[in-house]
MARRODREN-100292 format. One line per 8 residues: number of its first residue (from 1); their letters; for each residue x, y, z of C-alpha. Coordinates in steps of 0.05 Angstrom, whole numbers, always signed. Last residue first. Example, Ala and Ser with C-alpha at 12.3 -4.5 7.8 and 13.67 -1.06 7.14 Angstrom:
<fipas>
2 = sa = +273,-21,+143; +246,-90,+156
</fipas>
This chain:
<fipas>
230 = xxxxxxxx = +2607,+1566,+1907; +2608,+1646,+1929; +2577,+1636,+1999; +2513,+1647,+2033; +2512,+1694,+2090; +2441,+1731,+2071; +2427,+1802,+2090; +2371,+1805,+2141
222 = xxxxxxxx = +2333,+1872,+2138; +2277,+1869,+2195; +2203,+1899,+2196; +2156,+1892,+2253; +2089,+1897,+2255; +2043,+1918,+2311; +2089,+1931,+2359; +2094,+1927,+2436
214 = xxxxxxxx = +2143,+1863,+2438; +2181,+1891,+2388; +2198,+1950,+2433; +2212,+1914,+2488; +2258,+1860,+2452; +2300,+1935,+2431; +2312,+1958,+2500; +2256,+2017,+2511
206 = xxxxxxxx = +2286,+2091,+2510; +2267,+2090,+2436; +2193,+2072,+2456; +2183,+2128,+2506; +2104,+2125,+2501; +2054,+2155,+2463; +2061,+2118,+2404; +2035,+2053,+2438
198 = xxxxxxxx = +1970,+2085,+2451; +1967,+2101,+2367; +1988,+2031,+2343; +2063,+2015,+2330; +2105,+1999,+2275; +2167,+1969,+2292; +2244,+1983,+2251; +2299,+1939,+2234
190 = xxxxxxxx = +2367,+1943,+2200; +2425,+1897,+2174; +2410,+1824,+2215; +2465,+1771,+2191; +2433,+1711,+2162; +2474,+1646,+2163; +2421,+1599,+2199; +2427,+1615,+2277
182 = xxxxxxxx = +2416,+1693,+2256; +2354,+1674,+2225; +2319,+1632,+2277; +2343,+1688,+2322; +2317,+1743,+2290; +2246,+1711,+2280; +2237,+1687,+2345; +2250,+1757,+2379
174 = xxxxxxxx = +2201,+1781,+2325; +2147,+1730,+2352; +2116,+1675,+2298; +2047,+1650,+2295; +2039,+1596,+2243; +1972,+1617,+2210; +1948,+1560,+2167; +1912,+1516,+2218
166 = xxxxxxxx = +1907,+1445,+2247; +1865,+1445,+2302; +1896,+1431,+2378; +1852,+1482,+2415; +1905,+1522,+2423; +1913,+1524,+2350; +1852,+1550,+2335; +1873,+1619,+2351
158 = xxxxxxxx = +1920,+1623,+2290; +1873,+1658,+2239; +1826,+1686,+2301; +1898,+1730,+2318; +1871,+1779,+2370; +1917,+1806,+2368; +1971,+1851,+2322; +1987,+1877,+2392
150 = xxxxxxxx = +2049,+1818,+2390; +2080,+1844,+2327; +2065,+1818,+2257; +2116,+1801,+2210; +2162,+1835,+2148; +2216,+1807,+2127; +2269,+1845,+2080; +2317,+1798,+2047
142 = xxxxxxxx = +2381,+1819,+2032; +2432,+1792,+1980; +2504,+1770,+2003; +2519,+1713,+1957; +2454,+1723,+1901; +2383,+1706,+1927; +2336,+1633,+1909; +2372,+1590,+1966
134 = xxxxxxxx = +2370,+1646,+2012; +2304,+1654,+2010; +2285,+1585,+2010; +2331,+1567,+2075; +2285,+1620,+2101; +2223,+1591,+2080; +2241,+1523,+2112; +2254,+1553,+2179
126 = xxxxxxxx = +2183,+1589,+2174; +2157,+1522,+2171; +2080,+1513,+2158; +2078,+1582,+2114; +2017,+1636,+2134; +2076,+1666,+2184; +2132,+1679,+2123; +2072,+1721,+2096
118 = xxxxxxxx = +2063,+1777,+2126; +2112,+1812,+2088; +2159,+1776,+2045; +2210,+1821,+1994; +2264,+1786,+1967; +2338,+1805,+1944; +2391,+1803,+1888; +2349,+1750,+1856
110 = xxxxxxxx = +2356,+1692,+1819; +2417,+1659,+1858; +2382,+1584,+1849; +2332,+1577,+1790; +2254,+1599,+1818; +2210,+1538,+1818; +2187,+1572,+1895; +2181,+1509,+1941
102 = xxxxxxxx = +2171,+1540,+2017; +2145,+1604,+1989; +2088,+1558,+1943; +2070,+1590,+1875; +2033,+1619,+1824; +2071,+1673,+1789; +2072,+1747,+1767; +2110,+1805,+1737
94 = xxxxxxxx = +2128,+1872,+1744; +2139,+1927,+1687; +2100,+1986,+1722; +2051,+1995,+1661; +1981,+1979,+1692; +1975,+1938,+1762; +1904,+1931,+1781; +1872,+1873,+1742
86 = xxxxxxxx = +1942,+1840,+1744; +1949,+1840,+1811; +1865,+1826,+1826; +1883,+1756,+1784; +1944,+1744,+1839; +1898,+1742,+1904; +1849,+1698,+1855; +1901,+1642,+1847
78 = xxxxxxxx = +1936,+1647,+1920; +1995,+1615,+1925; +2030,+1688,+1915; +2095,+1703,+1871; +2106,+1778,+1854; +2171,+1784,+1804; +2204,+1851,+1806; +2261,+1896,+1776
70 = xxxxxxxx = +2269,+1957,+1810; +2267,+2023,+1802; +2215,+2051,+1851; +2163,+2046,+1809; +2176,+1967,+1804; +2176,+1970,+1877; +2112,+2000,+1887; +2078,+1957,+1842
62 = xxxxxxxx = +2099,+1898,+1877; +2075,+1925,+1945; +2001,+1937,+1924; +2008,+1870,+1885; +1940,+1831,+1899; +1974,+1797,+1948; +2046,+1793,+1941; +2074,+1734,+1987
54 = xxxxxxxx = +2134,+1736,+1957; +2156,+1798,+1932; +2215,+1781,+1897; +2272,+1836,+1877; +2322,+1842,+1820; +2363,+1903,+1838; +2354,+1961,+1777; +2360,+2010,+1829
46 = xxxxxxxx = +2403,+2000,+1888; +2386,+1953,+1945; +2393,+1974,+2021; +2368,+2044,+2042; +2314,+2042,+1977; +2286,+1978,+2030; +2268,+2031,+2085; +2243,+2075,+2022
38 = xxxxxxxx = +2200,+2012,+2006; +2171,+1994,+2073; +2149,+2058,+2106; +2082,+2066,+2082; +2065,+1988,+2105; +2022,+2008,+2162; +1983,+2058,+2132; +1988,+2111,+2087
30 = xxxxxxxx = +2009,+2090,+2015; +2024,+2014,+2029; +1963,+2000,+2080; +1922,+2041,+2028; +1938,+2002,+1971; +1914,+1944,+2011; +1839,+1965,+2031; +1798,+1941,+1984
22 = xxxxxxxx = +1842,+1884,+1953; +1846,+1850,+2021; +1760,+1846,+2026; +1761,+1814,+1951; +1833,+1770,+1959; +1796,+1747,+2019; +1768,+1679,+2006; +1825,+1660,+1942
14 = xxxxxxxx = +1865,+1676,+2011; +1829,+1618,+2056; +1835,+1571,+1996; +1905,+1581,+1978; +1919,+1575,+2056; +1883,+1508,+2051; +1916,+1482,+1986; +1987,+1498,+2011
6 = xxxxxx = +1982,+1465,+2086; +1949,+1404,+2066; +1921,+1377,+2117; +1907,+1294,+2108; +1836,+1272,+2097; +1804,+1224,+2147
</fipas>
């Protein structure tokens, strides 16, 4: 019987979609979910802040941060996700590389901050990419997580699991999120939900805030990293 291996299966299942992603990304970054991202993250780093997008796709959200001042490395495990990057990014000074978020290569303290949305869920220990993050960020940097909500269902990528199959989704709630991070030297900064069109209708800021993550789609947090001066 052959052994999972986490990496090589999600690499496989996103080399599958990078052509169905491709067609409709820009548009999640521009006008749909993901619109509100880089000016939320423009409230945190200045520019010329070394950022890396881990988890990039086919580099909708890279591209927007290098036009938005920054200095960016996209990393993705996925070989054909990261071949569509450079097919559509033109002249915005970011570059690329093949890689694993649990095990990025990247020199310790590299970057002032990293950007990873949807993806710390398609890793097989979101505890490990954390300790990740902060390894490869400066004393104090940010990271700026982005996951999906609970009416993000139904999830046929993690499904599976109830039926005891070994799969490359690794559901994660926002409630989980924030407190796996705050019990490992990251101190939340900022947050916002997004929210589908029946959910806008209601009273959400009256909500308490578990409330209001637990009726988004995708929520967004700012965690700014503990680690020390050595």
């Amino acid at each position: 019987m052959e052994t999972f291996n986490w990496t090589e299966e999600a690499e496989k299942q996103w080399d599958e979609m990078a052509g169905s992603w491709n067609s409709r990304s820009r548009e999640m970054w521009e006008t749909g979910s993901r619109k509100e991202i880089i000016p939320f993250v423009n409230q945190y780093l200045p520019q010329g802040a070394a950022v890396c997008d881990l988890g990039c796709g086919d580099g909708s959200g890279t591209e927007k941060l290098a036009r938005a001042g920054y200095i960016v490395t996209g990393m993705d495990v996925s070989e054909e996700m990261l071949g569509k990057a450079v097919e559509n990014l033109r002249d915005c000074g970011a570059r690329f590389k093949k890689g694993d978020l649990l095990k990025t290569g990247f020199p310790e303290s590299s970057f002032d901050a990293v950007l990873a949305i949807n993806s710390v869920e398609w890793t097989s220990s979101p505890f490990a990419a954390l300790k990740e993050m902060e390894r490869i960020i400066k004393p104090g940097g940010f990271a700026c997580i982005g996951i999906l909500g609970p009416t993000a269902a139904p999830r046929k990528n993690s499904y599976q699991r109830l039926y005891g199959k070994e799969i490359t989704c690794n559901t994660i709630m926002p409630w989980e999120l924030e407190q796996l991070a705050e019990e490992n030297s990251w101190k939340k900064a900022g947050e916002y939900g997004v929210y589908k069109k029946a959910a806008m209708q209601l009273s959400l800021g009256s909500l308490p805030v578990v409330l209001q993550q637990a009726l988004s789609f995708m929520w967004v947090f700012m965690f700014q990293s503990g680690k020390r001066e050595e």
